[in-house]
C-alpha positions as CSV (number, residue, x, y, z in Angstrom):
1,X,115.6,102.1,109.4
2,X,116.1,98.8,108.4
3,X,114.1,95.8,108.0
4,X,115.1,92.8,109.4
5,X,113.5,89.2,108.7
6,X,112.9,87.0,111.2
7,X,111.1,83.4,112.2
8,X,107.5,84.0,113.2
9,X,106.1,81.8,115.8
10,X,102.4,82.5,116.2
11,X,101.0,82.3,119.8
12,X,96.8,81.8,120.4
13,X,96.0,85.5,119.6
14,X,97.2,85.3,116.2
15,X,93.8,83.9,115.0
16,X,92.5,87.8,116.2
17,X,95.2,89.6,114.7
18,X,95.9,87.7,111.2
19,X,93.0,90.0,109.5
20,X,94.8,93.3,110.2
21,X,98.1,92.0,108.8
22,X,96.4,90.6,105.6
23,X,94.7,94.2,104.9
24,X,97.9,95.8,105.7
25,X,99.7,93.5,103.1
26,X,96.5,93.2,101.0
27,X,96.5,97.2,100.8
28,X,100.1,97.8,100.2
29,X,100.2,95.2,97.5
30,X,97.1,96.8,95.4
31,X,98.7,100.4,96.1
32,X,96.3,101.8,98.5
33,X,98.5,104.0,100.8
34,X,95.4,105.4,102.7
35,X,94.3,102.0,103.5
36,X,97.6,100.3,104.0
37,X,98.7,103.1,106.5
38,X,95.3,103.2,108.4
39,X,96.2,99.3,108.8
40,X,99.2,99.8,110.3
41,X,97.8,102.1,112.7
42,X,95.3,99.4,113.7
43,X,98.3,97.1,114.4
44,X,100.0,99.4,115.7
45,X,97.2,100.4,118.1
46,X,97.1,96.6,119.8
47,X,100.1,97.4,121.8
48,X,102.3,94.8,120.5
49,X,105.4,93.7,121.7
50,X,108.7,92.1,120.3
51,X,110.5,89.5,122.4
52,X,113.9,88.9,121.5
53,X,114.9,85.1,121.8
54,X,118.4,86.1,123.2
55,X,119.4,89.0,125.4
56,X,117.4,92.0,125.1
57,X,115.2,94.5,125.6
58,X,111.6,94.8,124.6
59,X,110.7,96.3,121.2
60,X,107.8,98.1,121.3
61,X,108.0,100.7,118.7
62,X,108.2,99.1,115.4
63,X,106.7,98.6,112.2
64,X,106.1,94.8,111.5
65,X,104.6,92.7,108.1
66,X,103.9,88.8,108.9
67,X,103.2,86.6,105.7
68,X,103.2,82.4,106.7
69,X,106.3,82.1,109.4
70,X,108.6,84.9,108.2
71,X,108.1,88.7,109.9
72,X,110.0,91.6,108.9
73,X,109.9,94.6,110.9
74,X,111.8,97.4,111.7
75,X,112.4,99.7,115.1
């Protein structure tokens, strides 16, 4: 798997989700690998979705790290 960089566009429920993404970035950063992992599952665990701009299907399976207005994720 690959990651892939993209724009990031937040919508009105980033404001809820911005803390698990910090301590998933916060925890891979200092090395933590228990903590970083049990922060992906939280994100993981809010059922989120990637919308393609063009033509395509869903993503919902995906690993994903947001810092400012670049993502990267992978599927």
């Amino acid at each position: 798997m690959f990651w892939t960089d993209c724009r990031f566009e937040p919508a009105p429920a980033w404001d809820e989700l911005r803390p698990l993404f910090a301590a998933s970035r916060d925890a891979w950063r200092q090395g933590d690998r228990e903590a970083a992992l049990a922060a992906d599952e939280a994100i993981h665990a809010e059922g989120l979705t990637l919308v393609p701009t063009t033509d395509g299907a869903l993503i919902t399976d995906f690993l994903i790290r947001i810092e400012g207005n670049v993502a990267r994720f992978r599927h």
